[in-house]
gemmi code that builds the backbone of each chain (N, CA, C; Angstrom):
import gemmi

chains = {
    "A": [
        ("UNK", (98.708, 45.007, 111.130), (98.916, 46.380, 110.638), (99.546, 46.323, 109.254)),
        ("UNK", (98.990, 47.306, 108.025), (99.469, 47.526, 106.915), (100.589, 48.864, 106.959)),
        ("UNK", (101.634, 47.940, 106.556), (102.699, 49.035, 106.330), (103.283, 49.232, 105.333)),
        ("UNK", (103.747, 50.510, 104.959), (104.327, 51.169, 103.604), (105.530, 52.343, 103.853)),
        ("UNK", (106.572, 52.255, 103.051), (107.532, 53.339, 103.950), (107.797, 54.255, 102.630)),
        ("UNK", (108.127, 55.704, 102.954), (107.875, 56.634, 101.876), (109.090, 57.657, 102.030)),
        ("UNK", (109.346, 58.080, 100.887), (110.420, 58.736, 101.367), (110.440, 60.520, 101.853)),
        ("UNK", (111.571, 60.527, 102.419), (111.259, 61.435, 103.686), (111.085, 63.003, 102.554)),
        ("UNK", (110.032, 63.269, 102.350), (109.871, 64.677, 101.625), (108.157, 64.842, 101.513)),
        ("UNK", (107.924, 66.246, 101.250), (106.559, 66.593, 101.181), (105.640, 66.036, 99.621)),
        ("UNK", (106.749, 65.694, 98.730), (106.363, 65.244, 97.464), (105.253, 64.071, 97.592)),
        ("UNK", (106.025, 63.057, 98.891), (105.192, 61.621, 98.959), (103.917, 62.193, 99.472)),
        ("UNK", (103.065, 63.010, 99.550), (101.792, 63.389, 100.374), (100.845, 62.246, 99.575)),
        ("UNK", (101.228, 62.813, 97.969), (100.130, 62.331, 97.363), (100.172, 60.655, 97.077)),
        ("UNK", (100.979, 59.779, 97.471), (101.150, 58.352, 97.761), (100.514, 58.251, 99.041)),
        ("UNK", (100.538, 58.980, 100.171), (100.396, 58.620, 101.235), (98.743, 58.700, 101.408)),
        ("UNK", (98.247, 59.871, 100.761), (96.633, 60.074, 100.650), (96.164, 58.360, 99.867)),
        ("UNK", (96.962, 58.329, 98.897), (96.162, 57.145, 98.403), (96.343, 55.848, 98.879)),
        ("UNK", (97.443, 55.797, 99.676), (97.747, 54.719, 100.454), (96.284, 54.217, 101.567)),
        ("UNK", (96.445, 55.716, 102.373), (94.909, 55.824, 103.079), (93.569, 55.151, 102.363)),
        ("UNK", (93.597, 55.964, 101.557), (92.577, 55.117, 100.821), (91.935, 54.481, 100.428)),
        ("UNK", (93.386, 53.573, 100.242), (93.163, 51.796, 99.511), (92.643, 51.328, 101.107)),
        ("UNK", (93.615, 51.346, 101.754), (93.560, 50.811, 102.927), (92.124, 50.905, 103.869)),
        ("UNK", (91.356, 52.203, 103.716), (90.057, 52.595, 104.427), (88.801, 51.595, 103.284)),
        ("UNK", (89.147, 51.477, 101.748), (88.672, 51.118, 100.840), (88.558, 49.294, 100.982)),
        ("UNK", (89.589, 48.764, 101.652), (89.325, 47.932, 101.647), (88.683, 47.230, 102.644)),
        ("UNK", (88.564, 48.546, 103.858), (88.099, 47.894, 105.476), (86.273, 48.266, 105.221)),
        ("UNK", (85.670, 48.662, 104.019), (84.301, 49.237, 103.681), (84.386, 50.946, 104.353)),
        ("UNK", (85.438, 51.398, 104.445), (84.965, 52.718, 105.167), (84.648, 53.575, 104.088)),
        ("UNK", (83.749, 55.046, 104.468), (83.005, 55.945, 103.315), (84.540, 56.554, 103.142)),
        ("UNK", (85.051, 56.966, 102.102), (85.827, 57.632, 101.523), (85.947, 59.044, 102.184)),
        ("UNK", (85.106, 60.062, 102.401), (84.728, 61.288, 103.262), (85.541, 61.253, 104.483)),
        ("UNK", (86.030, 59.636, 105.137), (86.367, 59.952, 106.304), (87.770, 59.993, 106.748)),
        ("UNK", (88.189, 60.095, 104.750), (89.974, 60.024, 104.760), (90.208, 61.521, 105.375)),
        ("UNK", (89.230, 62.116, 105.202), (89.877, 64.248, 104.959), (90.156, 64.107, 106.730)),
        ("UNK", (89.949, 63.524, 107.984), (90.876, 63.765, 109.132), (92.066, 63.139, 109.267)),
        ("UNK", (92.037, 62.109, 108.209), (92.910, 61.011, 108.875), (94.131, 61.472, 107.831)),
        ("UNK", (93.492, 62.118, 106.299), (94.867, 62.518, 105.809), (95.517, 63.546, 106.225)),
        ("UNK", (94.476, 64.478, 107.101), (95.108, 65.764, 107.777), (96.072, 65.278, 108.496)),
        ("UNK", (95.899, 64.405, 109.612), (96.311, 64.130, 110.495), (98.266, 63.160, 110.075)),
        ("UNK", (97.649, 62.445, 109.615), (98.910, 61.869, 108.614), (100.231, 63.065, 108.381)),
        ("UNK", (99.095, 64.052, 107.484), (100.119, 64.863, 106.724), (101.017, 65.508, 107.898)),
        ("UNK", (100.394, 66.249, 108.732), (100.566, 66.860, 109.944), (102.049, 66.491, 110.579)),
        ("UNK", (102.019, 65.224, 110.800), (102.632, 64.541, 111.506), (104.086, 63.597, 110.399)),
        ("UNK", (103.504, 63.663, 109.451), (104.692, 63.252, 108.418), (105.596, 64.149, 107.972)),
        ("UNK", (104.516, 65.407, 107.927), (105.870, 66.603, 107.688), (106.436, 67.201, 108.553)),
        ("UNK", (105.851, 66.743, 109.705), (106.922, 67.306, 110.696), (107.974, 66.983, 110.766)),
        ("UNK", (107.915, 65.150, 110.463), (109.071, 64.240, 111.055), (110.261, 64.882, 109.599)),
        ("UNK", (109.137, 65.202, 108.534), (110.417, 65.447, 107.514), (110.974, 66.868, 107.906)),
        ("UNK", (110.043, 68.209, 108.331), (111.026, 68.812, 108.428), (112.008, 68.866, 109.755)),
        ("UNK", (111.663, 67.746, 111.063), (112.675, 68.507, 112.168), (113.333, 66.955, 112.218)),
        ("UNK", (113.127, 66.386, 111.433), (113.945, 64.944, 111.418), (115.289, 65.052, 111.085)),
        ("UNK", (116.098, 65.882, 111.323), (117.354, 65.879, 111.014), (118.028, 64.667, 110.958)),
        ("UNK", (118.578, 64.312, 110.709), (119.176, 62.919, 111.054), (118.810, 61.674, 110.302)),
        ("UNK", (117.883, 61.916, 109.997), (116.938, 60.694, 109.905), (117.123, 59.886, 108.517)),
        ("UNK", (116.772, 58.389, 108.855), (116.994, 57.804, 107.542), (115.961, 58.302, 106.505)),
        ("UNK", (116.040, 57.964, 105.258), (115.958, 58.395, 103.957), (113.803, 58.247, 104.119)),
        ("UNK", (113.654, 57.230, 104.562), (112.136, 56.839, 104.973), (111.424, 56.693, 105.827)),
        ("UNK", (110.339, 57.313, 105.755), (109.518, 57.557, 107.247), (108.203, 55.871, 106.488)),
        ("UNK", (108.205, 55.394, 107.865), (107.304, 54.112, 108.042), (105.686, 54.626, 108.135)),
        ("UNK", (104.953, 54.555, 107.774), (103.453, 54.362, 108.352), (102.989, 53.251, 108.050)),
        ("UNK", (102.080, 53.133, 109.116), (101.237, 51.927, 109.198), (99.905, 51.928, 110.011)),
        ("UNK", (98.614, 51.295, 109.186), (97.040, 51.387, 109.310), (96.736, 50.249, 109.870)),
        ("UNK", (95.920, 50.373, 111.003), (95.044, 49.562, 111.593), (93.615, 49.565, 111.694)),
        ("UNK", (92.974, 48.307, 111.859), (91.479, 48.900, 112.212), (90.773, 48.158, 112.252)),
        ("UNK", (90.213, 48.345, 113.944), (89.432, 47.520, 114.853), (88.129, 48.766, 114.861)),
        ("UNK", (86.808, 48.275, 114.220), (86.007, 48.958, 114.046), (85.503, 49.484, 115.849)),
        ("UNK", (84.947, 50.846, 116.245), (85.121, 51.479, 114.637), (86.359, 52.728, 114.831)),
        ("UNK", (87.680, 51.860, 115.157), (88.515, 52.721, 115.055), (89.967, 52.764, 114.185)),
        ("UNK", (90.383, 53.627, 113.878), (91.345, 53.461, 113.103), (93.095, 53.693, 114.150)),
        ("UNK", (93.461, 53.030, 113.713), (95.216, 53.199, 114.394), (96.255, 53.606, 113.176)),
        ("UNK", (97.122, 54.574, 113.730), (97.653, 54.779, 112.347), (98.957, 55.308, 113.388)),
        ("UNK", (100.629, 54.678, 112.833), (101.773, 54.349, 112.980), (102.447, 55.177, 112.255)),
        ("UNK", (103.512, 55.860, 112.855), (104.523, 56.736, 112.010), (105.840, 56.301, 112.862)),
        ("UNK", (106.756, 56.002, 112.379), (107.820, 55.330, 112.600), (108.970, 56.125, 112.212)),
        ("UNK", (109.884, 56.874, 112.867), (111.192, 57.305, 112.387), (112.465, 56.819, 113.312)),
        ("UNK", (113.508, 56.511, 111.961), (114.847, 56.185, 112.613), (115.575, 56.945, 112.588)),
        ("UNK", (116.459, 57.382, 113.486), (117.883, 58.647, 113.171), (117.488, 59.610, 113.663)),
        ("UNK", (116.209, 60.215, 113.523), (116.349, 61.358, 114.045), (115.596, 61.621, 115.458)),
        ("UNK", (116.035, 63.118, 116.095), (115.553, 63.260, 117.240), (114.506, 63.173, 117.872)),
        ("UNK", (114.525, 62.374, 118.844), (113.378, 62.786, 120.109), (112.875, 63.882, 119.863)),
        ("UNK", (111.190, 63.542, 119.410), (110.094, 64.733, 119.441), (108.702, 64.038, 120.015)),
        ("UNK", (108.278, 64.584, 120.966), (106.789, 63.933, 121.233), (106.025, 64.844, 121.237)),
        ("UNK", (104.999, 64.682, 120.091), (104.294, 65.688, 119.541), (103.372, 65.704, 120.994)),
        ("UNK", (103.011, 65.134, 121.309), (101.829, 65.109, 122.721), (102.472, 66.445, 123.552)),
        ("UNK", (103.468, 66.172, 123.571), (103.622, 67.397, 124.668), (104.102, 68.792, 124.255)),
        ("UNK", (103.772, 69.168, 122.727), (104.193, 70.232, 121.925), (103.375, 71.263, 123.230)),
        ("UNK", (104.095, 72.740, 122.808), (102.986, 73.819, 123.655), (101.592, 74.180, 122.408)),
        ("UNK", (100.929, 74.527, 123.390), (99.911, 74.557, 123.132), (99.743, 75.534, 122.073)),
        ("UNK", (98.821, 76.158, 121.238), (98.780, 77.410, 120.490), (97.339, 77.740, 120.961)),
        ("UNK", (97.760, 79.388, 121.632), (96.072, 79.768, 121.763), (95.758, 80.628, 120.959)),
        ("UNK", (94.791, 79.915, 120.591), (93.835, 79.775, 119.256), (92.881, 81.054, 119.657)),
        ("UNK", (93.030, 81.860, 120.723), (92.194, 83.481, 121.143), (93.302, 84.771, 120.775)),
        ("UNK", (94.034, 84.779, 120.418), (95.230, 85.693, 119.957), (95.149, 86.211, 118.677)),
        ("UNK", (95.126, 87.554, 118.921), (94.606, 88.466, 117.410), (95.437, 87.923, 116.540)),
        ("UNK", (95.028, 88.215, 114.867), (95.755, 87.759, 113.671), (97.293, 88.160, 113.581)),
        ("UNK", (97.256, 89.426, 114.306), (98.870, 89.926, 114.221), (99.925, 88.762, 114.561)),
        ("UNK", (98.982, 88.453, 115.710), (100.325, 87.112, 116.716), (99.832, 86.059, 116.362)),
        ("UNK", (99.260, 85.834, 115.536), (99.348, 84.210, 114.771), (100.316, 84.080, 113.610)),
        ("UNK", (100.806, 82.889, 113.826), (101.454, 82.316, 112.845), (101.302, 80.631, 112.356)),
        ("UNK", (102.171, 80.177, 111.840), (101.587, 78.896, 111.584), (102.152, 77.459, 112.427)),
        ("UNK", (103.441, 77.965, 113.052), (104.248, 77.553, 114.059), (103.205, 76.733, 115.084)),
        ("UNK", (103.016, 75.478, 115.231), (102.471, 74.528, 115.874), (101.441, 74.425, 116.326)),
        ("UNK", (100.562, 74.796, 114.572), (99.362, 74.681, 114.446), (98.740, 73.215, 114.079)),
        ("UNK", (99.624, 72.645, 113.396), (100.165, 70.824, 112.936), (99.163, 70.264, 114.024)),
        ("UNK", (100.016, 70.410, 114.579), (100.257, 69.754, 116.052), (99.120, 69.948, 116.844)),
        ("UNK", (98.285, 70.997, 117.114), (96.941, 71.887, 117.268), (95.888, 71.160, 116.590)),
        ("UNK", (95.793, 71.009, 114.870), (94.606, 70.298, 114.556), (94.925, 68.560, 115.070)),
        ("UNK", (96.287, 68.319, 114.663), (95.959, 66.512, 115.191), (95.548, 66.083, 116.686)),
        ("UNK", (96.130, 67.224, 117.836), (95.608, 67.024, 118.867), (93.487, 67.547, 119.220)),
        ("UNK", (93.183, 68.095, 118.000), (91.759, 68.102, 118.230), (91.422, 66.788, 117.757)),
        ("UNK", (91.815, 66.325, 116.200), (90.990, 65.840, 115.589), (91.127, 64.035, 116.241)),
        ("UNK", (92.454, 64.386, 116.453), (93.089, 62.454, 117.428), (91.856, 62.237, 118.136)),
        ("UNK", (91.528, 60.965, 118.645), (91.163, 60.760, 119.798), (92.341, 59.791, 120.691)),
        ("UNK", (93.505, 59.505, 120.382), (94.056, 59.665, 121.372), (95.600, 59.670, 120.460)),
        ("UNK", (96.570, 60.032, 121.103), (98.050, 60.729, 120.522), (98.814, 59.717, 121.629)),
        ("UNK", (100.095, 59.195, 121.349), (101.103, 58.657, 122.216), (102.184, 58.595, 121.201)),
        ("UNK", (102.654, 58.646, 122.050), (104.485, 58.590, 121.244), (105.341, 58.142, 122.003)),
        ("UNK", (106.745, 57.200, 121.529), (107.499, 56.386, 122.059), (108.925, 56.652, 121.117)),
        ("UNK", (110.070, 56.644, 122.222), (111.468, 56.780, 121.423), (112.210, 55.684, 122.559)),
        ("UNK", (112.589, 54.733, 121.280), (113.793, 54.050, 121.752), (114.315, 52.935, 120.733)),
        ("UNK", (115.747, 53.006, 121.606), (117.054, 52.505, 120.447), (117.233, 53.390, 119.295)),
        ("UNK", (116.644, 55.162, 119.001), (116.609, 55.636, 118.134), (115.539, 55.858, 117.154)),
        ("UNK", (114.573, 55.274, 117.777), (113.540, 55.062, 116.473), (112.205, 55.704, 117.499)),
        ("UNK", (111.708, 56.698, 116.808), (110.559, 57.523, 116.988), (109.629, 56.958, 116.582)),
        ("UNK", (108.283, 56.914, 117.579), (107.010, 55.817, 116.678), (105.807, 56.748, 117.524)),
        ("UNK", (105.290, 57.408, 116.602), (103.800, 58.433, 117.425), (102.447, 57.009, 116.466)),
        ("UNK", (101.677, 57.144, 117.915), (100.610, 56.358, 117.538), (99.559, 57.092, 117.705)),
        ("UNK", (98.291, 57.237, 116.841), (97.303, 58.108, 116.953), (96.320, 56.602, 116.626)),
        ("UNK", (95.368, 56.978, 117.252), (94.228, 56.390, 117.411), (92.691, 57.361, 117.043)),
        ("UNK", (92.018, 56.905, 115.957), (90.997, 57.865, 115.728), (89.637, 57.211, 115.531)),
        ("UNK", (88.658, 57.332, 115.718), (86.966, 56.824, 115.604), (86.545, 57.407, 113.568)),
        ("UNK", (86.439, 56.517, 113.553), (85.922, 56.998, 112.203), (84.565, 55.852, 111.907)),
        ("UNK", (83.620, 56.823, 111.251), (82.323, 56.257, 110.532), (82.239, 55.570, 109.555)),
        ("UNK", (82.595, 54.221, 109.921), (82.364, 53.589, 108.662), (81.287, 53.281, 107.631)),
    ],
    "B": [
        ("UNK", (97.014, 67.547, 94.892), (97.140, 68.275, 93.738), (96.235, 69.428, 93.990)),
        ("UNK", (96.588, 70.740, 93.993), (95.989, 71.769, 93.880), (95.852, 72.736, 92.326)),
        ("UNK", (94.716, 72.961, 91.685), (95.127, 74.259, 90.661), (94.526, 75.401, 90.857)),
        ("UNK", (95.286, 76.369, 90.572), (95.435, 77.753, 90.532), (94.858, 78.176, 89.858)),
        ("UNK", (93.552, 78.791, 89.595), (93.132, 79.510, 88.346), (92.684, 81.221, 89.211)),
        ("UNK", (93.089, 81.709, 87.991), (93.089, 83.373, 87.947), (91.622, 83.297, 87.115)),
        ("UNK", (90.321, 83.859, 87.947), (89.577, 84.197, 86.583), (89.467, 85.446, 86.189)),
        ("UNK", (88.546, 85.965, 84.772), (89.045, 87.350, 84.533), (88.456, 88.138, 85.029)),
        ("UNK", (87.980, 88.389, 86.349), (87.289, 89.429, 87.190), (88.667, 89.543, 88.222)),
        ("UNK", (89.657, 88.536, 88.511), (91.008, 88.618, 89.202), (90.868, 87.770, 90.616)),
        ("UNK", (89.497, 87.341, 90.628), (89.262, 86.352, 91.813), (90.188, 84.904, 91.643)),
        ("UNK", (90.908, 84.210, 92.660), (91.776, 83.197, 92.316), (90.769, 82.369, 92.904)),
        ("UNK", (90.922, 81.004, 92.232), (90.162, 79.745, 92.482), (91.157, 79.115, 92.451)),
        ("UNK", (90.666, 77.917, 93.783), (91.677, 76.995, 94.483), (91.009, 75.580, 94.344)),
        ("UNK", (91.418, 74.784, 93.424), (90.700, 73.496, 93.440), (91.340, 71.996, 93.798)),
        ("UNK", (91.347, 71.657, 94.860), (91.728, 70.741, 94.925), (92.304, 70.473, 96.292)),
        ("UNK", (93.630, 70.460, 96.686), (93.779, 70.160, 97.974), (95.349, 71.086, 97.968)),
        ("UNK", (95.028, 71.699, 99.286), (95.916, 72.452, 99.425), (97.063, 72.186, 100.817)),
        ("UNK", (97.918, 71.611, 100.374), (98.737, 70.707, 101.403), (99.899, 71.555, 101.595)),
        ("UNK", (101.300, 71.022, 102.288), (102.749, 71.403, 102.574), (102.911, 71.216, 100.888)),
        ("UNK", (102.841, 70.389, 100.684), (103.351, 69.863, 99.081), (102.984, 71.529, 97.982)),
        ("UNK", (102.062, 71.891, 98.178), (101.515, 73.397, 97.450), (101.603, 74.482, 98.184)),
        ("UNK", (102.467, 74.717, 99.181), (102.142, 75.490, 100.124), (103.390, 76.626, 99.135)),
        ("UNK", (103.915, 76.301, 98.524), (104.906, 77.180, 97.739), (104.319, 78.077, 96.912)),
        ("UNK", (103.515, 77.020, 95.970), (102.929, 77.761, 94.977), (101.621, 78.905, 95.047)),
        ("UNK", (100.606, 78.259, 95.815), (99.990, 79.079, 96.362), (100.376, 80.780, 96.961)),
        ("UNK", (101.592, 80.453, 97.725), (102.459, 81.691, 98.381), (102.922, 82.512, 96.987)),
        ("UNK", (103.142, 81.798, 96.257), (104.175, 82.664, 94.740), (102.563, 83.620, 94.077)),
        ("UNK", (101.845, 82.833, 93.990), (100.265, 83.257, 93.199), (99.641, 84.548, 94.409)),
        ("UNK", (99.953, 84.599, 95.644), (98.996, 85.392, 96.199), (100.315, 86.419, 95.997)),
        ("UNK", (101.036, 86.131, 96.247), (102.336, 87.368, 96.323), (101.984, 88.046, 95.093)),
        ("UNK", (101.904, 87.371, 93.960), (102.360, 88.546, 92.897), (101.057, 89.126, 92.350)),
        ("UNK", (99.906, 89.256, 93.173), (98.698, 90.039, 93.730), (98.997, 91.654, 94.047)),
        ("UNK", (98.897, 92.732, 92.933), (98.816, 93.617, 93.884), (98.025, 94.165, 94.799)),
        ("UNK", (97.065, 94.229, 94.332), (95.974, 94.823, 95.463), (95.249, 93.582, 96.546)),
        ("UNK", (93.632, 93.526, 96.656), (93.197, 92.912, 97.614), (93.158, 91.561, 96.913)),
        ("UNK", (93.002, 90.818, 97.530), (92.842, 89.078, 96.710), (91.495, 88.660, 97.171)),
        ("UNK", (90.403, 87.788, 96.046), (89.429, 86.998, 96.563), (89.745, 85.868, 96.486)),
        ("UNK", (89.712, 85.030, 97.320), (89.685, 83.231, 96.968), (88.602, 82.778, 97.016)),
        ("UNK", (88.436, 82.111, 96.002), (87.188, 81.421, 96.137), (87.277, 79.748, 96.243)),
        ("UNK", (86.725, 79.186, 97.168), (87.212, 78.169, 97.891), (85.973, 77.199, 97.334)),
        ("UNK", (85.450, 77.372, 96.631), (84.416, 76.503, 96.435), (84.813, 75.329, 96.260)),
        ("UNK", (85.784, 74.670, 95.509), (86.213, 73.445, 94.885), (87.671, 73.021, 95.944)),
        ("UNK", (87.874, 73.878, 96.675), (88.739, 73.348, 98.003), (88.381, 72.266, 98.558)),
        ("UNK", (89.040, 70.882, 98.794), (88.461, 69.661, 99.059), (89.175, 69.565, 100.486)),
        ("UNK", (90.290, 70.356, 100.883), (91.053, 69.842, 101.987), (92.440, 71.117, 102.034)),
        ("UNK", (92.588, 71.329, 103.295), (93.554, 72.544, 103.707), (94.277, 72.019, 105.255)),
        ("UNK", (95.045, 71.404, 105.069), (96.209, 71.806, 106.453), (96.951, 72.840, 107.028)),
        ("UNK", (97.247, 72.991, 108.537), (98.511, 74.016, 108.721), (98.907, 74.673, 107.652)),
        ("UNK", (99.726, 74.066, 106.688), (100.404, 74.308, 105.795), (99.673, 75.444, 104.853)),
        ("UNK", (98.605, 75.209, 104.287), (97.583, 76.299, 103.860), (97.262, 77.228, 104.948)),
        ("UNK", (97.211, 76.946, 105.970), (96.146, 78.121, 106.542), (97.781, 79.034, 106.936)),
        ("UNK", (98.786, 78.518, 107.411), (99.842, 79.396, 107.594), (100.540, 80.027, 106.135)),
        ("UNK", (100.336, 79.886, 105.241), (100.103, 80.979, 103.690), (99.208, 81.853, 103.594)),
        ("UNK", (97.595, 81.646, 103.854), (96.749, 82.327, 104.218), (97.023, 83.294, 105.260)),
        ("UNK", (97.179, 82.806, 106.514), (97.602, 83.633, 108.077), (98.761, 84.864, 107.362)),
        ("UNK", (100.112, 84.244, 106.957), (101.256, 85.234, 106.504), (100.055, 86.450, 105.049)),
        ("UNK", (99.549, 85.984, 104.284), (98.989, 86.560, 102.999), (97.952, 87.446, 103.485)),
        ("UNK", (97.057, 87.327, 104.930), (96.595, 88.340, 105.628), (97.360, 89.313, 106.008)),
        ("UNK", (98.428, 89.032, 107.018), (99.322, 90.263, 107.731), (99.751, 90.978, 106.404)),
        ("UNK", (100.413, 90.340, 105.671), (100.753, 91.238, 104.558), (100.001, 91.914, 103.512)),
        ("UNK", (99.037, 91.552, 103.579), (97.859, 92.547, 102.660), (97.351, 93.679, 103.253)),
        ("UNK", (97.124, 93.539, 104.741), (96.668, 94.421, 105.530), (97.675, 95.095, 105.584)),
        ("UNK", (98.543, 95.252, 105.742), (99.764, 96.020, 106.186), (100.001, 97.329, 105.206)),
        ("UNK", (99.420, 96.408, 103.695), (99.234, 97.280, 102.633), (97.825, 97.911, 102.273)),
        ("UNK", (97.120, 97.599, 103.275), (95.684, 98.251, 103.555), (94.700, 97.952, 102.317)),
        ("UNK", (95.166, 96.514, 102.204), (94.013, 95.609, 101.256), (93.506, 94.391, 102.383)),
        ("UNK", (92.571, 93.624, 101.452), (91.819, 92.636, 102.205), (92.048, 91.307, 102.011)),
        ("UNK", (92.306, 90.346, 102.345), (92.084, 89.106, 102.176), (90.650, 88.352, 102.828)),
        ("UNK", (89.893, 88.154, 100.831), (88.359, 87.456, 101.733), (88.719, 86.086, 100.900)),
        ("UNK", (88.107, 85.237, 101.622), (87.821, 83.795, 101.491), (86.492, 83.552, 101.276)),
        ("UNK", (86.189, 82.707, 100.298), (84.475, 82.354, 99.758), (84.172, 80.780, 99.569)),
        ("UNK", (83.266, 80.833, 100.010), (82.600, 79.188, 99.516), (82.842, 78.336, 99.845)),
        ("UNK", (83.355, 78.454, 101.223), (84.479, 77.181, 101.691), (83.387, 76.008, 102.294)),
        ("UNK", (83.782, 74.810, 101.621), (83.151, 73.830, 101.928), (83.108, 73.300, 103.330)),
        ("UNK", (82.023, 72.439, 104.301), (82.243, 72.633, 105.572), (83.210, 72.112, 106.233)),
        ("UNK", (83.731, 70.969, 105.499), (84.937, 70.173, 106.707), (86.143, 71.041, 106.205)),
        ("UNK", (86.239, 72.017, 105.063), (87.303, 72.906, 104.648), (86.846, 74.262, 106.140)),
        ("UNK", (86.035, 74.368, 105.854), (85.757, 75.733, 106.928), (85.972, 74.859, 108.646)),
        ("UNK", (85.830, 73.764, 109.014), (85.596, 73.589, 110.062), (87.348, 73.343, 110.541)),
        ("UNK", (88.028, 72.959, 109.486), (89.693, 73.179, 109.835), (90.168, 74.621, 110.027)),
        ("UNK", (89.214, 75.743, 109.223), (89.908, 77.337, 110.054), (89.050, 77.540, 111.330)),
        ("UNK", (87.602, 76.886, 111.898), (87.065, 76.761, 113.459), (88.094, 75.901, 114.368)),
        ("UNK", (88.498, 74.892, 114.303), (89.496, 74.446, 114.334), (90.701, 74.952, 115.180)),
        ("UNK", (91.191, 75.823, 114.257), (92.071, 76.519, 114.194), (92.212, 78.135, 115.636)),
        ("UNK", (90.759, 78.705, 114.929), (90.106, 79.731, 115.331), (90.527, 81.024, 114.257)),
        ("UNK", (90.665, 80.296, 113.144), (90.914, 81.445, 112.356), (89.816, 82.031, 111.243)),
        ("UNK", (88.290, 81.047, 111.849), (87.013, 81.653, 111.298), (86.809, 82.723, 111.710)),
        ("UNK", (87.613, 83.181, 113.315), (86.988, 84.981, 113.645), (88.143, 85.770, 113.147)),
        ("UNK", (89.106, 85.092, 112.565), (90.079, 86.738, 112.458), (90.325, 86.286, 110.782)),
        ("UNK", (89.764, 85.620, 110.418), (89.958, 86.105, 108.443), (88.161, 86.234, 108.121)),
        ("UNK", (88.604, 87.319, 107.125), (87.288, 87.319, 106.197), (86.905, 86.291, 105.375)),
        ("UNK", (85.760, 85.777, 105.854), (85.092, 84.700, 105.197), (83.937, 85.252, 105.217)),
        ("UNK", (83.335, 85.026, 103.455), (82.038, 84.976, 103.385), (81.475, 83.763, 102.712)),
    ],
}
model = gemmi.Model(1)
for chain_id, residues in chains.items():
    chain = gemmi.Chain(chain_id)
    for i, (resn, *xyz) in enumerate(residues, 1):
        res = gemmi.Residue()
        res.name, res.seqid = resn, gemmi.SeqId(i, " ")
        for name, pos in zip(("N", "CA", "C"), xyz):
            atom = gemmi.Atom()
            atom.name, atom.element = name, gemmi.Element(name[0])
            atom.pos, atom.b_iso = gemmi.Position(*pos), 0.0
            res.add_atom(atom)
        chain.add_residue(res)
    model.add_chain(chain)
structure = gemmi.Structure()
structure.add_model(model)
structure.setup_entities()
């Protein structure tokens, strides 16, 4: 696994897109097939930055890939127990009035994942997503 | 990186990628909109949560003021994140 650690704010998006990148760039994957995997990334990175209270200064990711799937690692220390897997659900049939944007994140990575797990211990938060991509 | 362009018919064009990282600016540009807003999404490469909940809030509040929020040209893996969502049946998209 390729790892890179970034610091905890919405600024790093655009390191983290190109991080993807290099990394899909160097496994031969089409470029086209970053737009789930950076969704998914982002999703899940800004969460940890905004409910990461606690948390040290840098959130970890890290890329895998056993064709034709991709593994991708988010790693936090300090802050709280969150397992996105078991967020509530948002139903997505509820007029515009009662929508909001409140754990919608969480909504596209659980479509677009093909599979979500998450693990906390000794302090350190680590969600693993697993996704099929076309190389 | 997202840019903002106003063209001079008052339609806003969104080019680029519209993340948490722009989710500010975007909000500042539709706000100081008085009447209805068009976006034209043609050059939209990518939209998260983060966009579509600026969009979602920039609906309730336009309507409220009995204007419209339409969305145009949205490219398909840009449109298939508001199916997604399910917010292809409750915003105007053409």
């Amino acid at each position: 696994m390729v790892e890179r650690r970034f610091p905890r704010t919405a600024a790093s998006l655009e390191a983290i897109y190109a991080f993807v990148r290099e990394f899909l760039a160097t496994k031969g994957v089409q470029p086209e097939a970053a737009f789930d995997v950076d969704l998914i990334v982002e999703e899940l990175f800004t969460n940890m930055v905004k409910y990461g209270v606690g948390g040290q200064p840098e959130i970890t990711i890290g890329l895998d890939w056993k064709a034709p799937a991709l593994t991708l690692r988010l790693e936090d220390f300090g802050a709280p127990p969150f397992d996105p897997a078991q967020a509530p659900a948002v139903d997505i049939h509820r007029p515009i009035e009662e929508r909001r944007a409140g754990g919608l994140g969480l909504h596209l990575v659980r479509r677009m994942a093909d599979r979500l797990e998450y693990a906390y211990e000794n302090g350190r938060s680590r969600i693993t997503v697993v996704k099929r991509v076309e190389a | 990186m997202l840019e903002i362009r106003t063209a001079a018919d008052g339609r806003i064009q969104l080019v680029g990628r519209f993340d948490a990282a722009e989710a500010e600016s975007v909000d500042r540009a539709l706000k100081a909109v008085a009447g209805p807003v068009f976006l034209d999404c043609a050059e939209l490469d990518y939209i998260s949560s983060a966009g579509l909940g600026v969009l979602i809030e920039a609906h309730k509040r336009l309507a409220a003021a009995g204007h419209a929020l339409t969305l145009s040209n949205l490219v398909p893996r840009v449109r298939n994140v508001f199916g997604y969502a399910g917010l292809d049946r409750l915003l105007k998209i053409v």
